[in-house]
N, C-alpha and C positions, 0 to 999 in steps of 0.2 A: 098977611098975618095967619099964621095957624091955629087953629082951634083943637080943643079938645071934645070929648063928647057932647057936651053940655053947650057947647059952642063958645066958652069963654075966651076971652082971647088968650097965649101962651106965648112966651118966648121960645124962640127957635134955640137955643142954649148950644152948648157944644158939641150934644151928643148927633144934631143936625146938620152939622160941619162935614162937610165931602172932601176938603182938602188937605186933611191931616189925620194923622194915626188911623185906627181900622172904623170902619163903618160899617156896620151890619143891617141888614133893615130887610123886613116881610114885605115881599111883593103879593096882596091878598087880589089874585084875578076871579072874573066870574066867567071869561069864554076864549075860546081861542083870539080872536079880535084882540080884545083888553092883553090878552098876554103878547101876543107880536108887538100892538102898538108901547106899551108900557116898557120891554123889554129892549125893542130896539131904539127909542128914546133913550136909555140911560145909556145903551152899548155906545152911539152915537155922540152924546154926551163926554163922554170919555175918550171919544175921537178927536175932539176939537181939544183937549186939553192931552194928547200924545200919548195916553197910555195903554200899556198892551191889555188887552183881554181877553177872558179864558170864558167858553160858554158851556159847563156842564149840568147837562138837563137829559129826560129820558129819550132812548131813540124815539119819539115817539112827536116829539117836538124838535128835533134836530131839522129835519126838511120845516118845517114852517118857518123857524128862524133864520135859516136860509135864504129862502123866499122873501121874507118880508126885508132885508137886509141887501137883498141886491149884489152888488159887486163890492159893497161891504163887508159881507161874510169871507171872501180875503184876507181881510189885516187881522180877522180871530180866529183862535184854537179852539176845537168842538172837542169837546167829549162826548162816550157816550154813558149816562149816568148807571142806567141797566147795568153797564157790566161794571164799571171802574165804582161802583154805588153799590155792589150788592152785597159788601159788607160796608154797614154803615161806618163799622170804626176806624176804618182806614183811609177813608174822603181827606180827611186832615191831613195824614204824611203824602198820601201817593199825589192828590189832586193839589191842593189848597198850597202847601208848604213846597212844593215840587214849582209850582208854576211863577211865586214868590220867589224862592231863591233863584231860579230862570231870568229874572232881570232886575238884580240888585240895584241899587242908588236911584227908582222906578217907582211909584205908585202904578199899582196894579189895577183892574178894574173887573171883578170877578161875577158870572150869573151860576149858583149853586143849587140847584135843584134836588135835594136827597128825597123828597117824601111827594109821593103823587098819588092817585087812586089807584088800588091794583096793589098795594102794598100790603103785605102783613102787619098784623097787630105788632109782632116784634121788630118786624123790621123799621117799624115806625115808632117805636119807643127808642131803638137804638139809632136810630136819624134824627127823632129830638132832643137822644146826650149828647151826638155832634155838634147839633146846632149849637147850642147851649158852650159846649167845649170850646166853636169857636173864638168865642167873647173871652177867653187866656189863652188859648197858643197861639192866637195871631194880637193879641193886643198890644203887641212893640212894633207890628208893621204896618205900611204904607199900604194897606187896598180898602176899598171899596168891594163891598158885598153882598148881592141881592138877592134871596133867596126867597123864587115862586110860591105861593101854596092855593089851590086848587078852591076856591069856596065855595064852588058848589060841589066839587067831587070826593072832598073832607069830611069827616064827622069832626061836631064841637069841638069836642074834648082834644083835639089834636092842633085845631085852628087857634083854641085858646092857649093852648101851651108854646104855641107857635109866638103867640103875643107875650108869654115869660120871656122867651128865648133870643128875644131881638129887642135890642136899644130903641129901634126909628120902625115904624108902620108905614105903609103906603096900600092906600086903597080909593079907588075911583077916584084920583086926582090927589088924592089930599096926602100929605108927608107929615107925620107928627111924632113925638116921641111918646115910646109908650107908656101909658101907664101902669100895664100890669109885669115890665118887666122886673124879675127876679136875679138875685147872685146864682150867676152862674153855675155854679158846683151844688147849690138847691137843685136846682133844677134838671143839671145831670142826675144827680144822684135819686130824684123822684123819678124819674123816667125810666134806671136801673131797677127800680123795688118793683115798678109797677109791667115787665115781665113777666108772662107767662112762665107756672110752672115747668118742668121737664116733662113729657109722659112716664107713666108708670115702668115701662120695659124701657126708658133710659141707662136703668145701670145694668143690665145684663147684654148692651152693645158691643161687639167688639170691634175692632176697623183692623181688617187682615192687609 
């Protein structure tokens, strides 16, 4: 049975459901260990039920997943998140939507990594419209989605928006759905306002 904070018991409801429509869910790790073990559990997972999966995380964790996956790492496509990730707004067409239409009549089984330490304040407010994004452009398809976030190499304010932006949580074992998720398009559109201004000598830039 799942619990919520309070440790009441909860039903696992639909939004818990691995088998149909999209599934989204925060993988909250605290060290390299928790993220290998965690990660290749679910890639594995989705081995035993035939479906392709796509592994886009920073180069930085591409060799560990690797490793930890053995002669597994075979039957999966690597990204690397760095480069194909360093505009957040286009994760969705080139990665996400690219990999999906790649094996039609297929549930998919995806590890999405847009936001790590090391990242800018913007580039991480425009990683959590993606995130947020995904929950409508993929909400007519067949994958599975698990997207890392760092707990100890995160500030709050990004961890908890991380918890808007995802239907299902997963942290030290436990899978629940969350409670502080918000309508998606809130949550884009807060992550858009909250944006650094331009600098001052932005309007007199030219690009020759």
């Amino acid at each position: 049975m799942l619990t919520d904070d309070a440790g009441r018991g909860r039903s696992p409801g639909a939004a818990l459901a691995r088998d149909s429509g999209l599934v989204h869910e925060a993988l909250f790790y605290r060290n390299a260990d928790d993220y290998a073990v965690a990660i290749t559990s679910f890639l594995r997972e989705g081995f035993d039920l035939a479906q392709p999966a796509l592994v886009a995380v920073p180069r930085s964790h591409l060799d560990l997943l690797r490793s930890a996956l053995g002669s597994d790492a075979e039957c999966i496509e690597f990204i690397d998140m760095t480069e194909a990730g360093r505009n957040p707004g286009r994760i969705i067409r080139t990665v996400l939507h690219a990999f999906v239409r790649d094996h039609p009549q297929r549930r998919v089984r995806i590890v999405d990594e847009p936001i790590w330490p090391g990242r800018s304040a913007a580039e991480c407010r425009a990683a959590l419209q993606h995130e947020a994004l995904i929950n409508i452009a993929l909400a007519d398809y067949e994958a599975t989605i698990l997207c890392p976030y760092d707990r100890n190499g995160l500030d709050t304010a990004t961890l908890a928006q991380a918890r808007q932006a995802h239907p299902v949580l997963i942290e030290q074992n436990r899978r629940e759905i969350s409670a502080d998720y918000r309508d998606p398009r809130a949550v884009a559109d807060a992550s858009l306002r909250a944006l650094p201004e331009p600098p001052e000598w932005w309007g007199d830039m030219r690009v020759l």
